[in-house]
Phi, psi and omega in degrees: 000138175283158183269005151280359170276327190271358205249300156280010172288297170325308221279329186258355174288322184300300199294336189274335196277321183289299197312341172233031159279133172306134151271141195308132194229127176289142184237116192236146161309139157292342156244022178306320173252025164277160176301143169247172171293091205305140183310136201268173172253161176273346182292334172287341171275337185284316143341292205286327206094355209254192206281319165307340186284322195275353173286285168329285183313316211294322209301328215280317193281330178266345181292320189292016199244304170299293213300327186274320092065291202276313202292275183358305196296297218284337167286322190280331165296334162278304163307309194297290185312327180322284186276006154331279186317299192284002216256323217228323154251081191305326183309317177304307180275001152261331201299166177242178175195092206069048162108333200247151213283133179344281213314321172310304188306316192285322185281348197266317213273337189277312201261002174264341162298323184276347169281311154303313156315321179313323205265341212263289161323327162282268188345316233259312175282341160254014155285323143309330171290299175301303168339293182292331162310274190322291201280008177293292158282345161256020142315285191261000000 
């Protein structure tokens, strides 16, 4: 056989196959052009009250609750230790330091400075705590 008979051959072998091969038919959904219902922002469950809005808060409500929680434990534990502390080393509660006595010093000049840090700190971390809400709720 010449290679233009086998070349038509091919060519009609191809042809009977396609003709009888299905044509492809695209399948679509019956609500593919319904409307769909548009997405609530969760801050309107939070607005409305319902129950995921209250879900949401409560989480928003037990963190900023550890965390204050946690700063309280750790000030009062400081505050706390003092007199532990001087209770326990009697030298400290004689010493003196420019004239005025330890025990003065440490409650006048130490624990009002850490009560601010403290306080700097708790802002500075629940603010971060809303930070992280917020972007929480204009996520989804």
């Amino acid at each position: 056989m010449t290679e233009k008979r086998i070349s038509d051959l091919l060519r009609v072998s191809r042809s009977a196959a396609d003709a009888e091969r299905p044509r492809r038919v695209a399948v679509t959904s019956p609500r593919a052009a319904a409307a769909r219902r548009p997405r609530r922002p969760l801050t309107t469950e939070i607005d409305e009250q319902t129950r995921v809005g209250e879900v949401y808060m409560a989480s928003l409500v037990r963190t900023q609750f550890r965390l204050a929680l946690f700063v309280c434990t750790v000030l009062g534990c400081v505050v706390g230790g003092l007199p532990l502390l001087f209770l326990l080393v009697p030298e400290l509660r004689s010493a003196d330091l420019l004239g005025v006595p330890l025990p003065w010093l440490v409650l006048a000049g130490l624990i009002y400075p850490a009560f601010v840090v403290g306080a700097w700190l708790y802002v500075r971390q629940a603010e971060r705590n809303e930070r992280h809400f917020a972007e929480l709720m204009d996520r989804e």
